[in-house]
C-alpha positions as CSV (number, residue, x, y, z in Angstrom):
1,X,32.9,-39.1,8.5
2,X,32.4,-35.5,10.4
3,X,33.3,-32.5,8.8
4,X,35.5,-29.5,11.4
5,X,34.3,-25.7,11.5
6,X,38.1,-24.5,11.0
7,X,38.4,-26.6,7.9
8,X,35.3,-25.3,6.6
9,X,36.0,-21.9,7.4
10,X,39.5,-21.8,6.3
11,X,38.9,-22.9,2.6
12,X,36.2,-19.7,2.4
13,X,38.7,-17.2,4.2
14,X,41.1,-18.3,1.7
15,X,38.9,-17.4,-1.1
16,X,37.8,-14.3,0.2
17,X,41.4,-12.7,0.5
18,X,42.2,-14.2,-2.5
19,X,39.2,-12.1,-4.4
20,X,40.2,-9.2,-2.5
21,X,43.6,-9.3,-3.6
22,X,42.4,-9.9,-6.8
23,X,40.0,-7.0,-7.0
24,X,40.8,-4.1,-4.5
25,X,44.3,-3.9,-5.3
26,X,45.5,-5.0,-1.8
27,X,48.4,-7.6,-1.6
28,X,47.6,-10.7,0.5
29,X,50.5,-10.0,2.6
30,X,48.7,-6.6,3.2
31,X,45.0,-7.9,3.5
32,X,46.6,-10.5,6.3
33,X,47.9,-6.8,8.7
34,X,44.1,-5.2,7.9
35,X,42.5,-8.4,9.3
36,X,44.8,-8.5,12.1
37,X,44.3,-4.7,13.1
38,X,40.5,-4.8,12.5
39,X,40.2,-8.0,15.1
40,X,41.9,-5.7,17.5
41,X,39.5,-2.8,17.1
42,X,36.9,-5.2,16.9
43,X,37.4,-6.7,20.4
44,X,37.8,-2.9,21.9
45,X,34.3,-2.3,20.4
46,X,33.1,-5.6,21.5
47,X,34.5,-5.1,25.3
48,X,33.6,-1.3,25.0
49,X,30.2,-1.3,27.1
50,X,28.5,0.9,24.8
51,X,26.8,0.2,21.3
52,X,30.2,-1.5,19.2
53,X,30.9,0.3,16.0
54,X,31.8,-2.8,13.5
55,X,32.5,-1.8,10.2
56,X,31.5,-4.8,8.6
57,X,30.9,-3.4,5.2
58,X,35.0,-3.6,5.1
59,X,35.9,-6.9,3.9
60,X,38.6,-6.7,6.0
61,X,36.4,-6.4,9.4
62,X,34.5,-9.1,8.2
63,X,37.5,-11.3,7.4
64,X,38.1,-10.9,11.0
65,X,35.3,-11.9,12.3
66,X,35.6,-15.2,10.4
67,X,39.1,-15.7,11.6
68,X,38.2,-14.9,15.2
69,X,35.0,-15.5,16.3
70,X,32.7,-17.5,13.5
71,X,33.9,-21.1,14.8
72,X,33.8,-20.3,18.5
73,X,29.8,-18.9,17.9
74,X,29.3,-21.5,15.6
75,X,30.0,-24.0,18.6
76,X,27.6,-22.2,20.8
77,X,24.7,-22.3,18.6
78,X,25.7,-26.5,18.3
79,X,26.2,-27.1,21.8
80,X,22.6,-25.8,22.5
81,X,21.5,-27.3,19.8
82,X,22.9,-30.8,21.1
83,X,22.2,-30.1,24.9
84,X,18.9,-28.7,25.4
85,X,16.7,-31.4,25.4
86,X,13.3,-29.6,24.3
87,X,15.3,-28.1,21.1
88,X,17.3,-31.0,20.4
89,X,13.8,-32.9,20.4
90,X,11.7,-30.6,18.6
91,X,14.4,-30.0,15.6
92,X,15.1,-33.9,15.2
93,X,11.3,-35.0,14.9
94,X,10.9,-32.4,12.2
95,X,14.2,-33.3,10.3
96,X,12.8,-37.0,10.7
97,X,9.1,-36.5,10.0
98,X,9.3,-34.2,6.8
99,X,13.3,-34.4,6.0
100,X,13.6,-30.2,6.2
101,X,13.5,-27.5,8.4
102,X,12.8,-24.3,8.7
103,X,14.9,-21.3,10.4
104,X,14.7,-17.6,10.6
105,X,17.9,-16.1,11.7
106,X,18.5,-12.7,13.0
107,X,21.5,-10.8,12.2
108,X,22.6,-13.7,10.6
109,X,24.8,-12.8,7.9
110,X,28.1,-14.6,8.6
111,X,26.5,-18.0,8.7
112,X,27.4,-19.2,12.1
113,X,23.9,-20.9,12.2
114,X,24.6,-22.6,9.1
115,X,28.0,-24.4,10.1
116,X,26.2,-25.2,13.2
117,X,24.0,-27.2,11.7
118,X,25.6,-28.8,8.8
119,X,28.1,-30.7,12.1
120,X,24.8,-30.8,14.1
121,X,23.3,-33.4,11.2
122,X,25.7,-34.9,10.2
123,X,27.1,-36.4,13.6
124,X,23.3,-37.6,14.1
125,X,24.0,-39.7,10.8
126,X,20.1,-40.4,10.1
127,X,20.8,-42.1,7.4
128,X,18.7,-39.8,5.2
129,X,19.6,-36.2,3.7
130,X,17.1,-32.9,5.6
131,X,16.9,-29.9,3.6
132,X,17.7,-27.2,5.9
133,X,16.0,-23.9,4.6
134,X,17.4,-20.4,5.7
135,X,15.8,-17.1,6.2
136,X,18.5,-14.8,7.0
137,X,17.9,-11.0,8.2
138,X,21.1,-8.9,8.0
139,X,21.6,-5.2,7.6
140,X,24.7,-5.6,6.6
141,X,24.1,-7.2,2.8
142,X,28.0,-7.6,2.3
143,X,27.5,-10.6,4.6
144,X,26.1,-12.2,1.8
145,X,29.4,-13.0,0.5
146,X,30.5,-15.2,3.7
147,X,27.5,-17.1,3.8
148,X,26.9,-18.2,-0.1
149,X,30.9,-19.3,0.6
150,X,30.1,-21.2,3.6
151,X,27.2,-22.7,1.7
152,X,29.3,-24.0,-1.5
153,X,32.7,-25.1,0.9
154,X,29.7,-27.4,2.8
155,X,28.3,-28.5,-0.6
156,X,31.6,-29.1,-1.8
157,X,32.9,-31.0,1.7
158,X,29.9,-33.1,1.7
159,X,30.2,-34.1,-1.8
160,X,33.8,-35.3,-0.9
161,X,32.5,-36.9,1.9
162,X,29.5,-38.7,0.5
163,X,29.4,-38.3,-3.0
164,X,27.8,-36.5,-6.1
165,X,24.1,-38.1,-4.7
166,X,22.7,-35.2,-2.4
167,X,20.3,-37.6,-0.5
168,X,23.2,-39.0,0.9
169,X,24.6,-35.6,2.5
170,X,23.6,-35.1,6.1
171,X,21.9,-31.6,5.1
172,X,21.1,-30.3,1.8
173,X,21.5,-26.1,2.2
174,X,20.0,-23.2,1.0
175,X,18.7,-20.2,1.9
176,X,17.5,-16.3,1.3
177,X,19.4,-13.7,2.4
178,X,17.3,-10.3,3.4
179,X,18.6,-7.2,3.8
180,X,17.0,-5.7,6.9
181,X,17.6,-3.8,10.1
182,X,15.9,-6.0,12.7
183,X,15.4,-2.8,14.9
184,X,13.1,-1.3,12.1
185,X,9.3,-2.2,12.3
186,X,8.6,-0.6,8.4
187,X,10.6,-3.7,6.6
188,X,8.1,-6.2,8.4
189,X,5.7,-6.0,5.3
190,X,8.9,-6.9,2.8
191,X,9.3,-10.2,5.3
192,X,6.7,-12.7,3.9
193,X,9.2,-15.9,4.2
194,X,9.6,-15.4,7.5
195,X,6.5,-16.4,9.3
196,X,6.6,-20.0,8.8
197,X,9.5,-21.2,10.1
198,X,10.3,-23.8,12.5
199,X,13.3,-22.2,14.7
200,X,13.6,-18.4,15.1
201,X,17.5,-17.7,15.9
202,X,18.9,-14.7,18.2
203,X,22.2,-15.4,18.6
204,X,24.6,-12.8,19.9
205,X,22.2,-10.1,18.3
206,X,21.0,-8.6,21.8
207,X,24.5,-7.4,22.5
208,X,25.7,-6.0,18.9
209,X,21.9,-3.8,19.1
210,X,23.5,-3.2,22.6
211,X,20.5,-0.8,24.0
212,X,17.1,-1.6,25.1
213,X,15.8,-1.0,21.8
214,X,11.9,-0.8,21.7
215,X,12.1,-1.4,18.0
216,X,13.7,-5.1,17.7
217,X,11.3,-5.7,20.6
218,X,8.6,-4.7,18.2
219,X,10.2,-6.4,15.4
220,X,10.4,-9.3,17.1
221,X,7.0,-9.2,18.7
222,X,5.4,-9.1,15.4
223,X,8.1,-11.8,14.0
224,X,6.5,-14.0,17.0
225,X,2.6,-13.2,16.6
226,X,2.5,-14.5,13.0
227,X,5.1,-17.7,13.6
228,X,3.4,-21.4,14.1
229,X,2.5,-22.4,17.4
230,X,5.4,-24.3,18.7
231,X,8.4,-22.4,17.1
232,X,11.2,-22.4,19.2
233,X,13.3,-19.2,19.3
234,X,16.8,-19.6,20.3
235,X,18.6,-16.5,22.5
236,X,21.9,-16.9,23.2
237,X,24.1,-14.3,24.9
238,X,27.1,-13.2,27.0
239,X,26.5,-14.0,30.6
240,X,25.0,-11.6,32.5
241,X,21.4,-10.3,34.3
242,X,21.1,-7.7,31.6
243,X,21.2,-9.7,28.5
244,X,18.7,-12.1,30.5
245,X,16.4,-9.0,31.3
246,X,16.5,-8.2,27.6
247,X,15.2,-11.9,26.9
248,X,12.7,-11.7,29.2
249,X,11.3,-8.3,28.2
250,X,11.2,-10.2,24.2
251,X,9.6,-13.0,25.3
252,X,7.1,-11.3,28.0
253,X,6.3,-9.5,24.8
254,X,5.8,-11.5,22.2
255,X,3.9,-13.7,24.4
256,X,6.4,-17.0,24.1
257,X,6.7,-19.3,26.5
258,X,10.2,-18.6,27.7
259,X,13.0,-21.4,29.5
260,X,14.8,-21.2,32.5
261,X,17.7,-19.6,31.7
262,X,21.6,-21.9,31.1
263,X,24.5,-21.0,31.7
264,X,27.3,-22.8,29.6
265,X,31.1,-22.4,29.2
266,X,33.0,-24.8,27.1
267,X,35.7,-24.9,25.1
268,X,35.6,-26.1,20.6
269,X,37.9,-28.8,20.5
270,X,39.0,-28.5,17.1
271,X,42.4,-27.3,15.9
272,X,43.1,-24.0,14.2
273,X,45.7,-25.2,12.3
274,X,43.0,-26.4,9.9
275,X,42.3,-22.6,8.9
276,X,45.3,-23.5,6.6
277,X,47.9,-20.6,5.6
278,X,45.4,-17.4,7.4
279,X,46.4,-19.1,10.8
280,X,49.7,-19.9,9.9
281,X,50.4,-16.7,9.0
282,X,48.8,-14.9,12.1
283,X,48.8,-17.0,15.1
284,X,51.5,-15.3,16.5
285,X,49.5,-12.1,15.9
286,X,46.0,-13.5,16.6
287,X,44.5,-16.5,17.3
288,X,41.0,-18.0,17.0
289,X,38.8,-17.6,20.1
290,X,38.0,-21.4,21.0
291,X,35.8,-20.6,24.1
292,X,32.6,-19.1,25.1
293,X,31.1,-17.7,27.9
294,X,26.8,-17.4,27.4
295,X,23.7,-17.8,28.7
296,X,20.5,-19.3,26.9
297,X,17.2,-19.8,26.6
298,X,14.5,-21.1,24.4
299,X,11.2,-19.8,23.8
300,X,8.3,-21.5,22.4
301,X,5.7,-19.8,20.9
302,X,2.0,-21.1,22.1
């Protein structure tokens, strides 16, 4: 029994335009063409070498970014997850020694990390259900919406899957979601949750920030001087020297212990189709990105 990001993703995208029809006085027919145009604008801003402007207070934007990208970076996060030895270690003697674990995710709002590892556990089938505790920084607090969704369609799959008895599920989720610019070093005092965590998660954040920007390096310095010794924080990025650079400069400091640097391309092999009528309707228009392109490392706090 597995569960698919598309399916997943598909019953919450079908929610969300159905509440937006409902609500904002937009047909669905008509929410389908905004999500279609804002992916287009979306990848201009992502391509654009300069700081993207995404608009993802728009449910429409954000819709997008479901349909588009959410499964592809969702398989990033859970092919390191599953092929970097250190990590895939370190997270599966916690989940078997105290049945949780911990994460702090950065810029985390659509809740790639989440479908990551909801597939992650429940391929390793321990036999046992790990409560997988969220701390989620976004500025953007519409995100909320996405995530909650993703977190009642996994609920809801896993209880098809395995039944109304949650120690049965592969993952038991939850999480806090907190508003917060990552590049401002004031909010660190409204941040008390996020210190003890087992995994610290930049995924994709680097690029979005864009510039060299001394403020999520302090951010994330002082993130890093009060986490446990031996948290392991996950960057994942396009390919490229600069976005290694930027890891570097994080990691030289906030004093972690910092990984030789993968590169991965690969490809999800999952089919769209399971997005249900948003890809029927649009694949001729747009389809989901299935591949990535990224380099990674992990850093371990000492």
């Amino acid at each position: 029994m597995t569960i698919t990001f598309f399916e997943l993703l598909g019953s919450v995208i079908e929610r969300e335009i159905n509440f937006i029809a409902d609500h904002l006085d937009n047909s669905v027919d008509e929410i389908y063409q905004l999500i279609v145009e804002e992916a287009g604008r979306n990848q201009a801003e992502w391509y654009s070498n300069q700081v993207p402007s995404l608009n993802y207070h728009s449910p429409a934007c954000r819709l997008a970014y479901l349909y588009i990208v959410a499964a592809a970076n969702s398989s990033t996060f859970h092919h390191v997850l599953e092929s970097n030895q250190d990590l895939y270690q370190y997270v599966m003697e916690i989940a078997k020694e105290r049945h949780e674990i911990k994460i702090c995710a950065f810029g985390a709002g659509p809740g790639t990390e989440l479908l990551a590892m909801a597939k992650f556990f429940a391929q390793q089938n321990l036999g046992h259900s790990i409560s997988v505790d969220f701390q989620l920084l976004d500025k953007v607090e519409e995100w909320t919406s996405s995530w909650y969704g993703i977190r009642d369609q996994i609920n809801n799959s896993f209880r098809q899957l395995y039944g109304s008895n949650r120690s049965k599920w592969p993952i038991i989720p939850s999480g806090n979601f907190l508003a917060c610019d990552v590049t401002q070093l004031d909010r660190i005092p409204y941040l008390g949750n996020v210190w003890g965590q087992d995994v610290y998660v930049i995924n994709f954040l680097l690029s979005e920030v864009f510039n060299d920007d001394p403020g999520l390096r302090a951010f994330l310095s002082k993130v890093a001087q009060f986490a446990p010794s031996g948290a392991r924080f996950v960057f994942i990025e396009r390919r490229g020297y600069m976005w290694q650079n930027r890891m570097a400069n994080i990691a030289k400091e906030s004093g972690l212990l910092l990984s030789a640097f993968t590169e991965s391309k690969g490809r999800l092999e999952e089919d769209p189709l399971a997005l249900g009528d948003v890809y029927d309707v649009l694949q001729h228009e747009r389809t989901p990105r299935l591949t990535w392109d990224v380099v990674y490392s992990i850093g371990i706090k000492q």
